[in-house]
C-alpha positions as CSV (number, residue, x, y, z in Angstrom):
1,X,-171.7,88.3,-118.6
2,X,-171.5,86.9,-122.0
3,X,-170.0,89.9,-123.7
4,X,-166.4,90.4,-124.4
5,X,-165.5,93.6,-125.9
6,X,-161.5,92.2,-127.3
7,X,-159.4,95.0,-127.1
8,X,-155.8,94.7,-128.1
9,X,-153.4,97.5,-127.3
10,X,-149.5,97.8,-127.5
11,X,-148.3,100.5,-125.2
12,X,-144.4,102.3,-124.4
13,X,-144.6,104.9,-121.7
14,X,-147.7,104.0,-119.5
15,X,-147.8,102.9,-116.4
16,X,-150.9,101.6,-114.5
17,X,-151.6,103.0,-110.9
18,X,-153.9,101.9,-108.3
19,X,-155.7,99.2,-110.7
20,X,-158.6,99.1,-113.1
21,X,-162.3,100.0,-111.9
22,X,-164.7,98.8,-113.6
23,X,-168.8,98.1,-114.2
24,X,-170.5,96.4,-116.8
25,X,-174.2,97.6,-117.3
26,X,-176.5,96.4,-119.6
27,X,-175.1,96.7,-123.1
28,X,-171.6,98.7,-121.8
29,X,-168.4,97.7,-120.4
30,X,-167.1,100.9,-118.3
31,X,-163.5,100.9,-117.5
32,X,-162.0,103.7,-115.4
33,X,-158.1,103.6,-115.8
34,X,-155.6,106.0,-113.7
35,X,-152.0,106.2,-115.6
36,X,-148.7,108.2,-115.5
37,X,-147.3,108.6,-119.1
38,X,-143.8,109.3,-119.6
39,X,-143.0,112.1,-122.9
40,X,-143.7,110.1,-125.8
41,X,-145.9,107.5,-124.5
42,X,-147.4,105.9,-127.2
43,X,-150.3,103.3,-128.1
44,X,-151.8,100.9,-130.6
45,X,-155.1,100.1,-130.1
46,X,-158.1,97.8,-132.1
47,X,-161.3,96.3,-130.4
48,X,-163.8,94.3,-131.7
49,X,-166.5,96.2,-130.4
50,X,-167.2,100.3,-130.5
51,X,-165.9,102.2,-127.5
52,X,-165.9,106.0,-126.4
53,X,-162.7,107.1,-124.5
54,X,-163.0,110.4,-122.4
55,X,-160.6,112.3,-120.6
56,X,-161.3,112.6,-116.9
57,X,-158.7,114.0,-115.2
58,X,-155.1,115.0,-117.1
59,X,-152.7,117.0,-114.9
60,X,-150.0,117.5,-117.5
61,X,-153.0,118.4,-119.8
62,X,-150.8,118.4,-123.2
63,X,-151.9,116.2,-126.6
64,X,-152.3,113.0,-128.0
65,X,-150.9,112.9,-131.2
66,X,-153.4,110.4,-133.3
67,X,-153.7,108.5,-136.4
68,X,-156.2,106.2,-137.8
69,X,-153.4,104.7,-140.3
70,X,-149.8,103.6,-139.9
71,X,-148.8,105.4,-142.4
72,X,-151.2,108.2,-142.1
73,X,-149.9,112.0,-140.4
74,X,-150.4,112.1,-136.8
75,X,-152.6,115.1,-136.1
76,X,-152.1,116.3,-132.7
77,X,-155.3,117.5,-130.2
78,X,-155.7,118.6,-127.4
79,X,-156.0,115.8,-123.9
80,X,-157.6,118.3,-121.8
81,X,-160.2,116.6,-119.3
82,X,-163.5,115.5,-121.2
83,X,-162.1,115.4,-124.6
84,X,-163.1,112.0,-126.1
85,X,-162.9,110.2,-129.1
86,X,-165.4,107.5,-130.6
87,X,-163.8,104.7,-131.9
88,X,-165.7,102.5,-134.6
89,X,-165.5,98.8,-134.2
90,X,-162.1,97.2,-136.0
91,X,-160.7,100.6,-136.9
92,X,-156.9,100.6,-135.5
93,X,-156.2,104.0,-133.9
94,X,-152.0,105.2,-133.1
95,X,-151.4,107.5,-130.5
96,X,-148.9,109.4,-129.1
97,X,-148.7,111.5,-125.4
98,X,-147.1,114.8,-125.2
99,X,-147.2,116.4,-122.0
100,X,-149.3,114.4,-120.4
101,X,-147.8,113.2,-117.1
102,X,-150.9,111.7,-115.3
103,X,-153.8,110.5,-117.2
104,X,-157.0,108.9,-116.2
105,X,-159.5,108.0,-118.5
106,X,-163.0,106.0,-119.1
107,X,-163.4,103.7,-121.8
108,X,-167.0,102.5,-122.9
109,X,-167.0,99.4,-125.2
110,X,-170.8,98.8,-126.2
111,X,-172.4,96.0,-127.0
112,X,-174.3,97.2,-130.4
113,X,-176.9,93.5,-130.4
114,X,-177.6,94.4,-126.5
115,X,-178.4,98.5,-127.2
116,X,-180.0,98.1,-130.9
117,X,-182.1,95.7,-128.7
118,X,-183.0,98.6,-126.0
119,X,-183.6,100.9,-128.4
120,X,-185.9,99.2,-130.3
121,X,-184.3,99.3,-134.2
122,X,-184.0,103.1,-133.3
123,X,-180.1,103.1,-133.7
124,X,-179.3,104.2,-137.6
125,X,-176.0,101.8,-137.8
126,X,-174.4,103.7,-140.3
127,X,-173.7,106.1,-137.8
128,X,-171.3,103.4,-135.8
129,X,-169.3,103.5,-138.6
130,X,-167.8,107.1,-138.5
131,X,-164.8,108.1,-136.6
132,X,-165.0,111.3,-134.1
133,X,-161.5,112.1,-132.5
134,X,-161.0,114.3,-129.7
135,X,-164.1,116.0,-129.7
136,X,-166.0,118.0,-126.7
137,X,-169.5,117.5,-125.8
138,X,-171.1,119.2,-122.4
139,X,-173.5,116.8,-122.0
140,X,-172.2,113.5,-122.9
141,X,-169.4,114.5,-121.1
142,X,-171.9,115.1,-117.5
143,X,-173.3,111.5,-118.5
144,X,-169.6,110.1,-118.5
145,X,-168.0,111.9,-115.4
146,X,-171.5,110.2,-113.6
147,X,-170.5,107.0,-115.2
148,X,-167.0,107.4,-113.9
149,X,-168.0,108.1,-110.2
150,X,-170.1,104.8,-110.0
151,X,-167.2,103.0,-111.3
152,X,-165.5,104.2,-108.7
153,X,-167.9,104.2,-106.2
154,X,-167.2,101.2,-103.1
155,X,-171.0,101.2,-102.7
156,X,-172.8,101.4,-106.1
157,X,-175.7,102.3,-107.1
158,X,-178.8,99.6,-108.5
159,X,-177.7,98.5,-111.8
160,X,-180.5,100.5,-113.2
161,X,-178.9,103.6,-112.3
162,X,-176.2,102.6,-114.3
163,X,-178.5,101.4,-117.3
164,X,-180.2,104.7,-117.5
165,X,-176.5,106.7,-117.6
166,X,-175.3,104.5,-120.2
167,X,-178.3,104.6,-122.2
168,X,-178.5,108.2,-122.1
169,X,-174.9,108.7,-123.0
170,X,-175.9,106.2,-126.3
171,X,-178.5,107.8,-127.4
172,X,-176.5,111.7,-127.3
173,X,-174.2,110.3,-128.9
174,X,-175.6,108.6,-131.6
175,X,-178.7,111.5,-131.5
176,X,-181.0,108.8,-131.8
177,X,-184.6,110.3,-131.6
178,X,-187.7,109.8,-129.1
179,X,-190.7,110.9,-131.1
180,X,-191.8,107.2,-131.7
181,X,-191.2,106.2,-128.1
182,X,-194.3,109.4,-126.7
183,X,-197.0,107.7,-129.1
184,X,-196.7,104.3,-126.9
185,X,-199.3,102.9,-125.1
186,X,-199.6,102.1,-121.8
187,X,-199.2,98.6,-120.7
188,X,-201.9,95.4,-120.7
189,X,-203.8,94.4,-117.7
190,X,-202.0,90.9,-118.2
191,X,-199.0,92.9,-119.3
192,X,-198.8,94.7,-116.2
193,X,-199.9,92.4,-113.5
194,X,-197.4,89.6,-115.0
195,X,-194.3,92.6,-114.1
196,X,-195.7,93.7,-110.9
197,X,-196.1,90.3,-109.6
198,X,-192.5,89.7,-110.9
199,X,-191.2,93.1,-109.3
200,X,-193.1,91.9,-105.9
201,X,-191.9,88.2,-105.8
202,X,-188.1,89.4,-106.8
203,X,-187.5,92.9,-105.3
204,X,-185.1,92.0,-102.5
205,X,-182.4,90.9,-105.5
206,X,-181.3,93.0,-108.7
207,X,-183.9,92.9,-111.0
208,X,-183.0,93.7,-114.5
209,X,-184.9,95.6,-117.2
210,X,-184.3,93.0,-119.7
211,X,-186.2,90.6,-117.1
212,X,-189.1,92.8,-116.9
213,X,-189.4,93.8,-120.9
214,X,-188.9,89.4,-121.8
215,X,-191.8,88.8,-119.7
216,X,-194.2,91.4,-121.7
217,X,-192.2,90.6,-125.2
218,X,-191.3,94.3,-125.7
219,X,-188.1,96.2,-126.2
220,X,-186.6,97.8,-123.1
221,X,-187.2,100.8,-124.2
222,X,-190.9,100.6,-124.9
223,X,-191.6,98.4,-121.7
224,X,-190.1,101.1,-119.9
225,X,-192.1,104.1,-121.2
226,X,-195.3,101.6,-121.2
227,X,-194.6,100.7,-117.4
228,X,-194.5,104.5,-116.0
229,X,-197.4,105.8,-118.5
230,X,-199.5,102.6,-116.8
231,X,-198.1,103.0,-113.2
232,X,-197.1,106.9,-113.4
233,X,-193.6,105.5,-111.9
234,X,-190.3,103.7,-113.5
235,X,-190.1,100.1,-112.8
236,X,-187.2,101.0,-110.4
237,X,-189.0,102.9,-108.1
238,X,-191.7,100.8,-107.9
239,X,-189.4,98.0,-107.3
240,X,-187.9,99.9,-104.4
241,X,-191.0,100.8,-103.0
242,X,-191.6,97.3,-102.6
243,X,-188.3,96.7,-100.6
244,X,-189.4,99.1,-98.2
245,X,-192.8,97.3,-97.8
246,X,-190.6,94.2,-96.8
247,X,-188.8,96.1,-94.8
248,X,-191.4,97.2,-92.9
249,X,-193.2,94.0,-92.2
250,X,-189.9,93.0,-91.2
251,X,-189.6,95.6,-88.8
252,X,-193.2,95.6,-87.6
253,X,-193.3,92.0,-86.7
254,X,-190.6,91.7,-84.5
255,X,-188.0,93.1,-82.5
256,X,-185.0,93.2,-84.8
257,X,-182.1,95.2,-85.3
258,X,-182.2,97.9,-88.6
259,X,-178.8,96.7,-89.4
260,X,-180.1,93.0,-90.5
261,X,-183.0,94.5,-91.9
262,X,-181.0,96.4,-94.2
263,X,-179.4,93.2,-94.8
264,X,-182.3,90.6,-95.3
265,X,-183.8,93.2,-97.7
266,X,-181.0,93.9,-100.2
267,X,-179.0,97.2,-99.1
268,X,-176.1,97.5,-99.0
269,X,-175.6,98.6,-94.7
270,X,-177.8,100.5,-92.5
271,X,-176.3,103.7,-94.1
272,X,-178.0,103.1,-97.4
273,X,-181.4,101.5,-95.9
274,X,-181.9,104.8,-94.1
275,X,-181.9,107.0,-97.2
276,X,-183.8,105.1,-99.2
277,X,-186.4,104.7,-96.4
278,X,-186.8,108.4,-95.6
279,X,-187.1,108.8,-99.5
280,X,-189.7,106.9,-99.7
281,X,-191.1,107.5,-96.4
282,X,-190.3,110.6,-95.2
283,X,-188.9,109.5,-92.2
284,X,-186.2,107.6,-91.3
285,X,-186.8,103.8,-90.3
286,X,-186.2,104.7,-86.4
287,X,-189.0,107.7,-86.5
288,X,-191.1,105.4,-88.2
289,X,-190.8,102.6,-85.8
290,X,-191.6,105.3,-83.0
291,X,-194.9,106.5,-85.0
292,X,-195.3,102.7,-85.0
293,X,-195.2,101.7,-81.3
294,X,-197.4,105.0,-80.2
């Protein structure tokens, strides 16, 4: 992971409990952070890169008392859960807690060379520019409670699950349109064949889209629309799809247990093998090894 997002912060009041979560998806550094403020916490805060902070959970609810200036007035909002605030790149931001008590929070620091990447030149950069403090979204704030959970979650998700929340989240937040993206083509044959072959030969590791998109020289964005208009499927599913066909050679070839099948083809424990099996399948890996053996 090359990128770095610099944060700097000066804090009175808060205290960290139970440690930092975090994940860091193509283009976004997700930190989930669980605190207890005293009355009158207060922060100082710069980072080199952009970030969105939301408010997951506040028990205390109360407000943050915020200024973009040391000298300027503090205005004071609301900190009620899934309030948020983006944060341009370099702009210093003063805050104070009042009633707050315990606080957890998600902070997104993007990458803007990674994600103008993804989406193609589609990101109007002015818009990084502008402030937006303690403001209230439904559906960017769905994107970040989901975002949230995986950071917290002790068996994750692909990485493309992740990739597909953030990217979602960037592109509400920054409205950045789709019309161009329905007028692509499908892929090559060359195209096409290169990133199957590369799905097949790779699919028991964590195969990232970036791979996939460098081998056809396109954006993310378009490979990713060009691969399911060509295939009818996202390269994910196509890519777990041929897990399961590993998995059952594996299984059809010799007696072996599901647990190291689930191992020697890249999930997580037996648990996780199964649902992704019957998914796919429709049954789970012992009814199919029954069907099998008739």
């Amino acid at each position: 992971m090359t990128f770095h997002p610099q944060m700097k912060s000066k804090v009175e009041g808060v205290s960290v409990i139970g440690g930092l979560r975090w994940r860091a998806w193509n283009g976004v550094i997700a930190d989930v952070w669980s605190v207890i403020c005293t009355e009158g916490a207060s922060g100082q805060y710069v980072s080199r890169a952009p970030r969105l902070f939301v408010v997951l959970d506040n028990d205390g609810v109360g407000r943050f008392a915020i200024r973009q200036s040391e000298h300027q007035q503090a205005v004071a909002r609301s900190a009620a859960p899934y309030r948020m605030s983006y944060i341009p790149a370099g702009m210093p931001i003063w805050s104070r807690a009042e009633n707050t008590g315990f606080l957890r929070h998600l902070d997104l620091h993007f990458d803007i060379e990674t994600l103008s990447r993804r989406f193609a030149g589609a990101l109007d950069t002015e818009k990084l520019t502008v402030p937006r403090l303690m403001f209230s979204d439904e559906r960017i704030a769905s994107l970040a409670g989901l975002i949230a959970a995986e950071c917290l979650n002790d068996d994750p998700l692909h990485d493309l699950y992740g990739d597909g929340l953030v990217a979602a989240l960037f592109a509400d937040l920054f409205k950045i349109g789709q019309a161009s993206i329905r007028k692509r083509s499908q892929l090559s044959p060359r195209q096409l064949r290169r990133a199957i072959d590369f799905i097949e030969e790779n699919c028991l590791r964590s195969i990232r889209l970036a791979e996939l998109a460098e081998l056809a020289c396109l954006s993310e964005t378009y490979f990713s629309h060009a691969f399911k208009a060509s295939t009818g499927i996202p390269p994910h599913q196509w890519q777990m799809q041929a897990r399961i066909r590993k998995a059952q050679e594996l299984m059809d070839r010799k007696a072996v247990s599901l647990t190291w099948v689930a191992s020697a083809t890249g999930f997580s424990d037996q648990a996780h093998f199964t649902r992704v099996f019957k998914r796919f399948v429709g049954m789970t890996p012992a009814a199919w090894l029954r069907v099998q053996s008739r």
